[in-house]
N, C-alpha and C positions, 0 to 999 in steps of 0.2 A: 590231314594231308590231302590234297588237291586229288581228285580222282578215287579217294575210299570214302564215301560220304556214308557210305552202307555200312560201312563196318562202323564208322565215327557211332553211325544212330544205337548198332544192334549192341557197341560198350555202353550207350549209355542208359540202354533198357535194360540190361542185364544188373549196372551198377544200382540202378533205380529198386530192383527185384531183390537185390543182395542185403541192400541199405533200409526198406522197408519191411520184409519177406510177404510180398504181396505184386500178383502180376501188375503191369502199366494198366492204365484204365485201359477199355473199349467200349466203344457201341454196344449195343446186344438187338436180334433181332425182336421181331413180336413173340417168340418160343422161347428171347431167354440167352440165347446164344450168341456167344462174345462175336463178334465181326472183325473181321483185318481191317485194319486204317489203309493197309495198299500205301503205304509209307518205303518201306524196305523196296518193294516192285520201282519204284518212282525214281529211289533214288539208286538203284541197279542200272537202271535205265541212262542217269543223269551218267556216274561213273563211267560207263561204258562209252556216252558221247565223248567224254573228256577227254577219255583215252585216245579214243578215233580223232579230234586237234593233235594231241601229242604226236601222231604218227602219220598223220596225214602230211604227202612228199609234193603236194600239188595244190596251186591256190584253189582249186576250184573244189577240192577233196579236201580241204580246211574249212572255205566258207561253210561248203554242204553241213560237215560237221557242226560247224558253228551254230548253224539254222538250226539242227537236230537237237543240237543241247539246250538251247533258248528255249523249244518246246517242250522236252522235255522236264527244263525247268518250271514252266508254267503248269504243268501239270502235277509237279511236286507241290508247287505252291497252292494250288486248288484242294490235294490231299491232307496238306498240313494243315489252311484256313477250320477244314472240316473236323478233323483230331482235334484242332485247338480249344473249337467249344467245345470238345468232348473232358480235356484235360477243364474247363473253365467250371464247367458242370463237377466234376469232381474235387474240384480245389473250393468249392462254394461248403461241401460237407466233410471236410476232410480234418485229421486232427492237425491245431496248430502248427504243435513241436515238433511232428518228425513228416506228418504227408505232405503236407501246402510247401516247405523247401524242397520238399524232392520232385513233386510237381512241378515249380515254379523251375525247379532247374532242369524238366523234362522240355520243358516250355523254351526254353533259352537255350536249347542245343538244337530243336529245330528253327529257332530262327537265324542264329550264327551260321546253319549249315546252309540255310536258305541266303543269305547277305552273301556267304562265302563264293557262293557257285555265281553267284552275280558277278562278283569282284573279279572272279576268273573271266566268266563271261562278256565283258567286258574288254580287259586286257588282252583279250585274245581276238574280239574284235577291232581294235585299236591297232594291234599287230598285222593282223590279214589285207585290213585294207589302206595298209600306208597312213593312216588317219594322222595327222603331225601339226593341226591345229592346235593350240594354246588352248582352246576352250573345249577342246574333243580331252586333251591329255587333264586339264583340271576335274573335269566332270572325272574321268576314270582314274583319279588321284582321289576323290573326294568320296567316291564308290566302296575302294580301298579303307579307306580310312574306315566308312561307315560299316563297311564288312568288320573290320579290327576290335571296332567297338562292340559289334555284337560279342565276339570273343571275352572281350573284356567282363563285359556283362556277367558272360556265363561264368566265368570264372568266379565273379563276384558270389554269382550266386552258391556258386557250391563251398566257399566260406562261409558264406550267412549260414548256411544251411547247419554245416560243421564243426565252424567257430572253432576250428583248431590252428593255433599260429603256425604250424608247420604245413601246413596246406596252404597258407597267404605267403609263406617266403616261397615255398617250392614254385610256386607258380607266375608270382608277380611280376616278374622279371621280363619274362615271355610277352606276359597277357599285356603287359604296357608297351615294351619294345615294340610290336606289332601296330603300334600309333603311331608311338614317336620317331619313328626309321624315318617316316614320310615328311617329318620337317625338312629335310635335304630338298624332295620332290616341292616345297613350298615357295622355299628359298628359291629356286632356279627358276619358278615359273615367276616371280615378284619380279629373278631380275632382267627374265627377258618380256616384263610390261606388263605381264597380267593381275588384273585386281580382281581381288576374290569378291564379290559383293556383297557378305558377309564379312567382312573389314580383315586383318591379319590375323591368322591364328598362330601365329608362335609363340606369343605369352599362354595359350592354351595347353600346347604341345609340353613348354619349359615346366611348367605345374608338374605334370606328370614326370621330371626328368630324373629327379631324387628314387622313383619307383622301378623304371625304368634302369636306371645303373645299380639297383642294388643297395642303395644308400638309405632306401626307410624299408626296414624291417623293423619285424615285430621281435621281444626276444621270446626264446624257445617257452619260455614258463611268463607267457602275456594268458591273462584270462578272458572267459569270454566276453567283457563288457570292451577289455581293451582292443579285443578281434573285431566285435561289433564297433567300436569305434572308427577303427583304420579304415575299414571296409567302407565305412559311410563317407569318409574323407573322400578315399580312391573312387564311387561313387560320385560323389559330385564334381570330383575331374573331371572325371569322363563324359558325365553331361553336356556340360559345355563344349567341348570339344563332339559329340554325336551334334549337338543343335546346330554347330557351324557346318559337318559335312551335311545334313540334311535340306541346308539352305532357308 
């Protein structure tokens, strides 16, 4: 949800701790001693600007805002770059079967969280300053998308992770709908002229649409070659569709 980005991280360290029974990697210093990623601080920070748009009664007390959360976005993302190689370094010696997916899906909740606050960021600049170009409104449609897919991703990954078919129905629905909504915003901008220059993507979108309405699921007693199969399917949707918002 838009504005808890801190609680979104601290579920998903807790889940990571529950699922493994071993704390998240850290740094350590020269003595030894684990170090804060300064991740939680980053994104308290980000939350808190968010807030401040939400409530801000005055253009000039929304831009401020605006400016505030950009920075502070940029400094979550300097924090996460830094954690990353720290998760990289640990997923190089980790065991296959249960550490390197829960990693990998440590790895893909800060980046969905990081796309996420963009996506906002974004729309909320779009909003403040009247912005009502065709090529201002595609880029923050295209942003969107790219934010969704990170979603996407992670969700993937905590199937791969799992391999349980009740974790692929429960969630698929969602994690695809958050794409496919955006065919609408495609459609309207096609028909008032604009080309995407990465050509149409609504045969991308349609791929996805059987997932999206609920129409391919797994059945309850699908095993896990069949979970890893779907997963790689919905994967390679998804692809194509992140490589068209990427440009």
């Amino acid at each position: 949800m838009p504005g808890d980005w801190g609680t979104e991280w601290k579920v998903a360290k807790n889940q990571f701790e529950a699922k493994t029974g071993q704390k998240k990697p850290s740094e350590k210093s020269m003595l030894g001693i684990r170090k804060g990623s300064g991740l939680e601080d980053a994104l308290k920070a980000c939350d808190a600007a968010w807030t401040a748009i939400e409530v801000a009664n005055t253009t000039a007390a929304k831009l401020a805002a605006i400016k505030k959360f950009e920075a502070d976005i940029k400094v979550f993302d300097t924090k996460m770059a830094t954690y990353e190689k720290v998760l990289a370094a640990a997923i190089v010696g980790a065991d296959a079967k249960l550490l390197k997916p829960e990693l990998d899906i440590l790895e893909k909740q800060l980046d969905a969280i990081s796309h996420t606050m963009k996506a906002q960021l974004k729309a909320a600049s779009v909003a403040a300053d009247g912005a009502k170009t065709l090529e201002f409104t595609a880029k923050t449609l295209m942003t969107s998308v790219t934010g969704a897919v990170a979603r996407a991703k992670l969700f993937a990954a905590k199937v791969t992770s799992r391999k349980d078919p009740k974790i692929f129905n429960d969630g698929v629905v969602k994690a695809t709908r958050d794409i496919t909504q955006n065919i609408g915003n495609v459609e309207k901008l096609r028909q008032k002229g604009y080309k995407f220059p990465d050509g149409d993507p609504t045969n991308l979108f349609k791929v996805l649409t059987p997932w999206a309405q609920g129409n391919r699921m797994l059945k309850p007693t699908a095993d896990q070659t069949l979970v890893k199969r779907e997963i790689g399917a919905y994967l390679q949707a998804i692809a194509g569709v992140e490589k068209w918002a990427k440009g």
